[in-house]
C-alpha positions in Angstrom: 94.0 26.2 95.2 94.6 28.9 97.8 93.0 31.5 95.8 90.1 29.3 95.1 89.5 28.6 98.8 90.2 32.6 99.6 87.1 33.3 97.0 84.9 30.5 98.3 85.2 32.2 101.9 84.8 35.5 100.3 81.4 34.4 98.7 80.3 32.8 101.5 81.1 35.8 103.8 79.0 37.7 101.2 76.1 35.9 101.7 76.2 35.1 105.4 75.5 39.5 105.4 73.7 39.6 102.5 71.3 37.2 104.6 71.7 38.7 107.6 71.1 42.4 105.9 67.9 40.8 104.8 66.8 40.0 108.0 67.6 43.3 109.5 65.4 44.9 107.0 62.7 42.6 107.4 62.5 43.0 111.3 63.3 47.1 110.5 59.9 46.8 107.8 57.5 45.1 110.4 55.2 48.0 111.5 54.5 47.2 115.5 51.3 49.6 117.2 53.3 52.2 118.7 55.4 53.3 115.7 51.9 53.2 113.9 50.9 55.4 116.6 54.1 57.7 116.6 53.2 58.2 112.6 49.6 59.2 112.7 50.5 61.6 115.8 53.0 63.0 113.5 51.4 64.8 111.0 47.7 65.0 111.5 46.1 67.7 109.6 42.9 68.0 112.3 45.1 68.1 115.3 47.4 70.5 113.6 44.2 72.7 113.0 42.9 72.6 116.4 46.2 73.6 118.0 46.4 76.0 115.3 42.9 77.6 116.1 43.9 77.5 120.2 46.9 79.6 119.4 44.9 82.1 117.3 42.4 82.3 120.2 45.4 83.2 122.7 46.5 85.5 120.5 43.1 87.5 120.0 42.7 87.4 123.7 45.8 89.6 124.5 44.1 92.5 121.7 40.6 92.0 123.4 42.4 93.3 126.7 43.7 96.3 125.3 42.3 99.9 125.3 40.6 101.3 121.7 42.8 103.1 119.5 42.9 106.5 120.3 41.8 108.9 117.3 43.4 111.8 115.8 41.3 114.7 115.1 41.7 117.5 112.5 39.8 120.3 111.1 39.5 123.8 109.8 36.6 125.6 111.4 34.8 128.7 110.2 36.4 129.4 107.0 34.3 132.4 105.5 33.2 131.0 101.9 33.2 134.2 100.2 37.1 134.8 100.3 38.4 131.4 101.8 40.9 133.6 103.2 41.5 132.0 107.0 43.0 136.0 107.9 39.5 137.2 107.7 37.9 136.2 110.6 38.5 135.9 113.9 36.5 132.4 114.7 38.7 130.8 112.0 40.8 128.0 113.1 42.6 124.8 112.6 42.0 122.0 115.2 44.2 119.2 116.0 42.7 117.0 118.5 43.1 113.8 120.2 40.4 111.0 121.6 40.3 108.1 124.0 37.7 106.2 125.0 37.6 103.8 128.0 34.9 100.9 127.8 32.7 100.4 130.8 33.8 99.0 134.1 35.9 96.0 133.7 34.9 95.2 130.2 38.5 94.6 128.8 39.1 92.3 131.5 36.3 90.1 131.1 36.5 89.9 127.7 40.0 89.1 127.5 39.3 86.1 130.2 36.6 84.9 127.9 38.8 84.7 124.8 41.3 82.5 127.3 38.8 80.4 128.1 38.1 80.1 124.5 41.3 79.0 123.4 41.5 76.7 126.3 38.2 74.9 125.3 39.7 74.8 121.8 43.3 73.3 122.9 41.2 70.8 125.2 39.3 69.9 121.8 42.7 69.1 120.5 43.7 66.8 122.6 40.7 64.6 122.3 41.2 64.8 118.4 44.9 63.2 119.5 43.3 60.8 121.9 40.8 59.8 119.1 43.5 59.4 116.7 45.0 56.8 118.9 42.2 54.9 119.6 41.0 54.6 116.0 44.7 53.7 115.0 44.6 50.7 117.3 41.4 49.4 116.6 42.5 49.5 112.9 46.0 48.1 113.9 44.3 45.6 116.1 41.5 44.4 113.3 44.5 44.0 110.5 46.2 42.0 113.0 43.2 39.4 113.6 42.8 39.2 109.7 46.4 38.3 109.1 46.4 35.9 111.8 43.1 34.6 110.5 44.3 33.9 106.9 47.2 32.0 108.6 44.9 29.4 110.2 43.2 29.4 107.3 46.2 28.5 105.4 47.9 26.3 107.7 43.9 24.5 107.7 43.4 23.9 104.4 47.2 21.9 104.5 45.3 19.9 106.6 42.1 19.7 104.7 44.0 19.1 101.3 46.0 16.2 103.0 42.5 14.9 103.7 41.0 15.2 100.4 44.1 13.1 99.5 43.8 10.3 102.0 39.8 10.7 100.8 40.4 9.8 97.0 43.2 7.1 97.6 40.1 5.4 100.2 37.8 5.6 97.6 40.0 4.3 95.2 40.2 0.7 97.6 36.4 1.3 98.0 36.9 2.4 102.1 34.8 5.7 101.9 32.1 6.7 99.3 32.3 9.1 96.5 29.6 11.2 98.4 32.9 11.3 101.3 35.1 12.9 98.2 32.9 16.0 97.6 32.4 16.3 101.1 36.0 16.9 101.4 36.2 18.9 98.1 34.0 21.2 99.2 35.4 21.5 102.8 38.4 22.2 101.0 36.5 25.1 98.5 35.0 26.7 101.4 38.6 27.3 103.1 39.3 28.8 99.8 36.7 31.0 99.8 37.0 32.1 103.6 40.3 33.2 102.7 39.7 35.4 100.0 36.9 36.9 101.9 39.5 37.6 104.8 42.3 38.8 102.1 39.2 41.3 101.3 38.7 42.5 104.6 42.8 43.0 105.5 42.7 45.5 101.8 39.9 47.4 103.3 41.1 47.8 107.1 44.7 48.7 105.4 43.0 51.5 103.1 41.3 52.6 106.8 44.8 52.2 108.1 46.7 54.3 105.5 44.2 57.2 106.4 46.2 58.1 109.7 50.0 56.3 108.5 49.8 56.6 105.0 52.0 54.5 103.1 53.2 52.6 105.9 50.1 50.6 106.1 51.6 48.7 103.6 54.3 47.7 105.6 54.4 44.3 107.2 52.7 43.5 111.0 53.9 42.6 113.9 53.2 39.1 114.3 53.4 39.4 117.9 50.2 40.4 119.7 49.9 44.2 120.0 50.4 45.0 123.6 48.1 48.4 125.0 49.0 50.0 128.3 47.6 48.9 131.3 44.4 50.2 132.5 43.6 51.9 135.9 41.2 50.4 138.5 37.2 50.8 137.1 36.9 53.4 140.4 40.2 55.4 138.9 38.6 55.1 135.4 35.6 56.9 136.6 36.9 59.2 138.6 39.5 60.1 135.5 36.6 61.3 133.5 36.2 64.9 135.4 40.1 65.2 133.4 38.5 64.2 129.6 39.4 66.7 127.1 35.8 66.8 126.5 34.9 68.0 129.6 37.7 70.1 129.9 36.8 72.0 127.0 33.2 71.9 128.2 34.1 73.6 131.4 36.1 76.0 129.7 33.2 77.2 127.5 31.2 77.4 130.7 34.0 79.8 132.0 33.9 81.8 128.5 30.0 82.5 128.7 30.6 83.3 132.3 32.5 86.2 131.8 30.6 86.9 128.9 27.7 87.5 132.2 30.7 89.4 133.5 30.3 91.6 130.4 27.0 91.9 130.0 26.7 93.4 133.7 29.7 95.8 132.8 27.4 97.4 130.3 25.0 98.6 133.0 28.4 101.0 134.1 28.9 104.2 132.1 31.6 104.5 129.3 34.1 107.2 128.9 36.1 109.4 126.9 38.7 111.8 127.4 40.0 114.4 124.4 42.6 117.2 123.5 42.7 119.7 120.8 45.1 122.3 119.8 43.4 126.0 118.1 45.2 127.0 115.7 44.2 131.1 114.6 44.8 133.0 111.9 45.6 136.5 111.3 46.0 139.4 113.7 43.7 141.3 116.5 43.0 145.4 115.7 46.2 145.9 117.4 48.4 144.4 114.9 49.2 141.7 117.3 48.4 138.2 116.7 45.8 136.3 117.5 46.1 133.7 120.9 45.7 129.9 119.8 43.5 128.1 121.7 43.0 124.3 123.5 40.4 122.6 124.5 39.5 119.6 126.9 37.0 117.3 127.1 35.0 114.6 128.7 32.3 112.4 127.4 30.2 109.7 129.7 27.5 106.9 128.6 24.5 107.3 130.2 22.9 103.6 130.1 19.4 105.0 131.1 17.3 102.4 129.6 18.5 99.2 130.0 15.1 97.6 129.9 15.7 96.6 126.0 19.4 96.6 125.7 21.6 95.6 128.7 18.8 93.3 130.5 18.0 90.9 127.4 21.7 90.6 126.8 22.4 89.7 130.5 19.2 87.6 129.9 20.6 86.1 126.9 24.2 85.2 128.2 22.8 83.6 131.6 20.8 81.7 129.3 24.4 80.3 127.2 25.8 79.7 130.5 22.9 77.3 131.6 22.7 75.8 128.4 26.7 75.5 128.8 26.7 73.7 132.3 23.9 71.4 130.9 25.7 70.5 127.9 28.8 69.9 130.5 26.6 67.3 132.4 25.1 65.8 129.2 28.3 65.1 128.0 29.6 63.7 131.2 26.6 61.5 131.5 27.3 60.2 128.1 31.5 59.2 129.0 30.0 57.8 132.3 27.9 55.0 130.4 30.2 54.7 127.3 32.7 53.6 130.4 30.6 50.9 132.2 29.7 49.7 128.7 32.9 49.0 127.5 34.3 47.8 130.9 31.8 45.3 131.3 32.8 44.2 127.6 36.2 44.3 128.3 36.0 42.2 131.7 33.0 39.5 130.3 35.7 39.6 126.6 38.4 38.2 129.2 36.6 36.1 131.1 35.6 34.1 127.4 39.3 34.5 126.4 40.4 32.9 129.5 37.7 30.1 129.2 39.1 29.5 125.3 42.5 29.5 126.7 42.4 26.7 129.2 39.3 24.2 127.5 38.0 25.1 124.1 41.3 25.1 122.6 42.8 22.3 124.1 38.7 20.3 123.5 38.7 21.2 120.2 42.4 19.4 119.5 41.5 16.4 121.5 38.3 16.6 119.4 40.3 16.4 116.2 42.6 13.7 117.4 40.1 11.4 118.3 37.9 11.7 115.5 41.2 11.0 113.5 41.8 7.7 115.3 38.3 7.1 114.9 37.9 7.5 111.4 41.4 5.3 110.9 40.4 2.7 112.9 37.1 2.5 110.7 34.7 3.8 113.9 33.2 7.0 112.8 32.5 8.6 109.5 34.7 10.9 107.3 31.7 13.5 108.0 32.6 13.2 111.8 36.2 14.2 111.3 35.4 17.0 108.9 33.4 18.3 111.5 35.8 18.3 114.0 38.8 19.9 111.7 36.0 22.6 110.8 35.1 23.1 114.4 38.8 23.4 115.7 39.3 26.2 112.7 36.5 28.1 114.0 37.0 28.0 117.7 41.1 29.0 117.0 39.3 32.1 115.1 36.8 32.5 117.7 39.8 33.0 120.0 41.6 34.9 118.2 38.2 37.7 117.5 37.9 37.5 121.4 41.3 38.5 122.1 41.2 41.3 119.4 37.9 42.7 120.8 39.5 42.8 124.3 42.1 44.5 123.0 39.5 47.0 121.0 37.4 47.6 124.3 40.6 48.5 126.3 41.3 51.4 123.6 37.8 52.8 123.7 38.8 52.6 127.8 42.3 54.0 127.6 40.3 57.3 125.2 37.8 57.7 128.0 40.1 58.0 131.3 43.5 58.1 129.9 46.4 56.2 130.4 49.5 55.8 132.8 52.2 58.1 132.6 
């Protein structure tokens, strides 16, 4: 008996963390918005390349500050092609040399401050690939919540509707309601049906977007709680935020890189050097017997930029036309953030003032809607039609809450992409 009682504990016990083990996982498997986030900000192949391509940039711009390589010279000069015999005569020699040039003015500088600039425009474009990321990963998060949440109403609204068709046919069975009453209610019911497929659709397709940034974890189970965002800043700190976009930053950095390309261009108007070195080398020996004296030689070579007028000007010309066109672009693109911000702030503010209006009366209207066309249509007042219409109009203003809430949600992404969020 004792060992029966010891193995009925024993099994119990087994269960109890066998159920318990379940639940872990289950609460381990549900995907919430930031680990979605923390997975797509892992291993994204774009950002990856656009850090990559900064780095590259940084690199090139510590050779484009550097001096050319210098050259190594060598030669064997007037070698008599009758005897090729380097004795012969006196003029014959062998020449080592060595070569530096020295670009004009300040050019190395300049150019290595535009290849900077380059890879900071580059690891500015970066960083609004990441904040991109984000903001398409929560608006996919956010519309895969709404359609799981929506199929639940659904669901738990067609219990209702199928304990109506019920009550329907057992009425028309007593001859209370007509037959006309039973389709009605069939078809109510058919509808629900089909409303949830079409949503079932909708959560495959926003998973497949979804899977795009996680991968397989798209699959996992949601959060049933409501996805919470950061908060955002005052509409004043949004704007002001903007100057600080990665898109702007890496506009003002290209503006810097054609800038010193200017820098450049005037450079050229400067003359270039070069300095060299050679060692003689003779052959053979003087009439005295004695041998011949090797020789060296030193030299200097300058640029002379003495007619600019179709070389240095139209490529100063040129570049202080890429740095206009870069400031414009800078403004443009500013301009653009500016009214992408007031749009989706006023969405965002008019989105809550709905939500708050479906909060505290068209949710609690549409119940008291439903119960009193219930009491109505039991106490033989109204018609079966009436209290269809009621179920079907609290279904759709629970969705209709729901979308708003979601599309709040959506608008305060596309605002925490524009002007950040709080550290």
């Amino acid at each position: 008996m004792s060992h029966y009682r010891n193995t009925v504990r024993h099994t119990a016990a087994s269960i109890l963390l066998l159920a318990l083990s379940s639940s872990s996982l289950h609460a381990i498997a549900a995907l919430t918005l930031a680990e979605a986030e923390q997975l797509a900000l892992s291993d994204d192949p774009a950002v990856a390349a656009s850090r990559a391509r900064s780095q590259a940039l940084r690199e090139d711009a510590v050779a484009s500050g550097q001096l050319p390589d210098p050259k190594l010279k060598a030669g064997l000069f007037n070698l008599p092609l009758d005897t090729l015999d380097t004795d012969q005569e006196p003029t014959t020699q062998l020449r080592l040399g060595l070569q530096q040039a020295f670009p004009r003015g300040a050019t190395l500088k300049h150019r290595q401050r535009q290849a900077e600039w380059n890879a900071t425009s580059e690891q500015s474009r970066a960083e609004d690939k990441t904040r991109k990321l984000v903001r398409e990963v929560r608006n996919s998060f956010l519309e895969l919540h709404y359609q799981l949440q929506a199929e639940q109403v659904v669901i738990n609204t067609r219990t209702l509707f199928a304990q109506l068709v019920d009550i329907t046919q057992a009425h028309y069975a007593t001859g209370r309601v007509s037959q006309q009453d039973v389709l009605r209610a069939a078809l109510e019911l058919s509808r629900l049906d089909d409303r949830a497929t079409r949503i079932r659709n909708e959560q495959e397709k926003t998973r497949a977007t979804l899977a795009k940034w996680i991968g397989n974890s798209a699959s996992q189970t949601l959060d049933p709680n409501f996805p919470v965002l950061p908060d955002l800043l005052s509409k004043e700190e949004l704007t002001a935020a903007l100057e600080q976009h990665p898109v702007i930053l890496a506009e003002s950095a290209r503006l810097e890189s054609h800038n010193q390309a200017v820098q450049v261009a005037r450079e050229q108007y400067k003359p270039g050097w070069g300095v060299g070195l050679e060692y003689r080398k003779r052959f053979g020996e003087n009439p005295n017997g004695s041998d011949r004296t090797d020789m060296m030689a030193a030299m200097v070579t300058v640029d002379l930029p003495l007619f600019p007028e179709k070389r240095q000007d139209r490529r100063l010309a040129a570049n202080l036309q890429q740095a206009e066109a870069a400031q414009l672009t800078r403004a443009d693109r500013l301009r653009d953030l500016r009214a992408m911000l007031d749009s989706d702030y006023a969405s965002w503010q008019r989105l809550g003032e709905r939500a708050s209006l479906y909060e505290t009366q068209l949710l609690r209207e549409a119940r008291a809607n439903v119960q009193a066309s219930l009491n109505a249509y039991q106490s033989g007042v109204t018609e079966f039609t009436t209290l269809m219409r009621a179920r079907i109009t609290d279904l759709d203003v629970r969705l209709d809450e729901l979308r708003l809430r979601v599309d709040r949600a959506k608008a305060q992404a596309r605002l925490l992409y524009l002007a950040g969020e709080k550290q």
